[in-house]
C-alpha positions as CSV (number, residue, x, y, z in Angstrom):
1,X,-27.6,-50.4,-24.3
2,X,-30.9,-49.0,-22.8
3,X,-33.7,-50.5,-21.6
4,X,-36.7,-49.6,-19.6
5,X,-36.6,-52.0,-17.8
6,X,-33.1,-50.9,-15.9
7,X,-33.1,-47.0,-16.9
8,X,-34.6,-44.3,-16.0
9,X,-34.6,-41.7,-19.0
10,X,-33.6,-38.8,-16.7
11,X,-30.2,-40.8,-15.3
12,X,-29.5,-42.1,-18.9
13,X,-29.4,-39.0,-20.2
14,X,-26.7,-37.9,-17.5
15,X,-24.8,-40.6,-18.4
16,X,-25.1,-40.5,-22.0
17,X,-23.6,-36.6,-22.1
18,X,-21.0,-37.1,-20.0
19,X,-20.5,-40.1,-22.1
20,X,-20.9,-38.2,-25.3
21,X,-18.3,-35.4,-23.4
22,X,-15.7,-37.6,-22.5
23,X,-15.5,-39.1,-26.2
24,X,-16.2,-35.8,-28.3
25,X,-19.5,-37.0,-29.6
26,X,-17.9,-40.4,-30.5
27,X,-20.8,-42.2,-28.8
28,X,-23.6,-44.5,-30.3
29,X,-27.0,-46.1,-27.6
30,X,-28.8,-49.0,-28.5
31,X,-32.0,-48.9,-27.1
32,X,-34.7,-51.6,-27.2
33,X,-38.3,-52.2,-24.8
34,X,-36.3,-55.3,-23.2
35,X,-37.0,-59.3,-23.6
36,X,-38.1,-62.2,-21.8
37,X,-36.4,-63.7,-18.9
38,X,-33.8,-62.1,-17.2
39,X,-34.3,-58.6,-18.7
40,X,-37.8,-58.5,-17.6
41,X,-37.6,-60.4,-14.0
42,X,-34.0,-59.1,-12.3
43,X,-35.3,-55.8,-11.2
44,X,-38.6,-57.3,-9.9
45,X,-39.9,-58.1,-6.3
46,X,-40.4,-62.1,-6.0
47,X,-44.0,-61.4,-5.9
48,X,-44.4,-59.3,-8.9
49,X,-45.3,-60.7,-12.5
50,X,-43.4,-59.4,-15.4
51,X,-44.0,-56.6,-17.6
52,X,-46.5,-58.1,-21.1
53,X,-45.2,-57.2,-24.2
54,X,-47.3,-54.8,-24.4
55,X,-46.2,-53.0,-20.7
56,X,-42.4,-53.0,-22.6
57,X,-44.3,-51.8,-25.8
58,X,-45.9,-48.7,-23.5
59,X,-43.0,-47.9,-21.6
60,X,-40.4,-48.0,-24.5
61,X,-43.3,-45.8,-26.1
62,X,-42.9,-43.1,-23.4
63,X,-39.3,-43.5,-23.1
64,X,-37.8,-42.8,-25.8
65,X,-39.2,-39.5,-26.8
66,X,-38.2,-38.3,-23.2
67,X,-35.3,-39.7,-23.7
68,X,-34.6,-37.3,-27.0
69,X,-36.1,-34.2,-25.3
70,X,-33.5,-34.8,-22.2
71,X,-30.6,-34.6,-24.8
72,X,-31.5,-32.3,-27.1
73,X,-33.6,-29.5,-24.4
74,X,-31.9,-27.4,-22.0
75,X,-34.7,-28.3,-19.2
76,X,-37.3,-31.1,-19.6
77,X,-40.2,-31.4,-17.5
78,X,-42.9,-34.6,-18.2
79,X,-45.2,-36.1,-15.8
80,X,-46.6,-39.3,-18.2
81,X,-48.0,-42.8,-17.1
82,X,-44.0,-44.3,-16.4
83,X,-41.8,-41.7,-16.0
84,X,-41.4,-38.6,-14.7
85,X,-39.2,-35.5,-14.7
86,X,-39.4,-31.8,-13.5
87,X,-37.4,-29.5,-14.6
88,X,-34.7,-32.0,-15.4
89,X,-31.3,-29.9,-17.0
90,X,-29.1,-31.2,-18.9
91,X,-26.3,-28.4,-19.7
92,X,-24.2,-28.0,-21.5
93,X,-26.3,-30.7,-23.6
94,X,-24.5,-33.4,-26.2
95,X,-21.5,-32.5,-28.4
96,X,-22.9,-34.8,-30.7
97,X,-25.8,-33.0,-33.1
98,X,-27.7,-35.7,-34.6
């Protein structure tokens, strides 16, 4: 699964096509903005508040599309409010063609 709050899109992505390689396209993400609790406090510093639902909201709203340009483009480059990549390449790209 994938979440903003433990991924970075760019490292995803990496692992997703050599994920998608290694099983000959045989590969299916599940990707959500993340919950309450433990998936929105484990990553943070004791003095920092969690993300709102609408932080996760904005985030997974940035995210994702990123996320589908880094596996279907040959170089990505984004600089957005969360995340971002330059010249990020991702070759040979996904086996699987959605």
């Amino acid at each position: 699964m994938g979440s903003p709050n433990f991924r970075h899109p760019v490292t995803l992505a990496k692992e997703l096509i050599s994920l998608d390689d290694i099983s000959n396209g045989r590969i299916t993400l599940g990707i959500g903005a993340g919950g309450n609790g433990f998936d929105a406090t484990t990553l943070l510093k004791s003095d920092q508040e969690p993300w709102t639902p609408r932080e996760r909201a904005d985030r997974f709203g940035e995210f994702v599309p990123l996320l589908d340009r880094l596996l279907t483009e040959d170089s990505v480059s984004h600089d957005g409010d969360f995340y971002s990549a330059h010249e990020a390449r991702n070759i040979p790209g996904c086996v699987q063609r959605p």
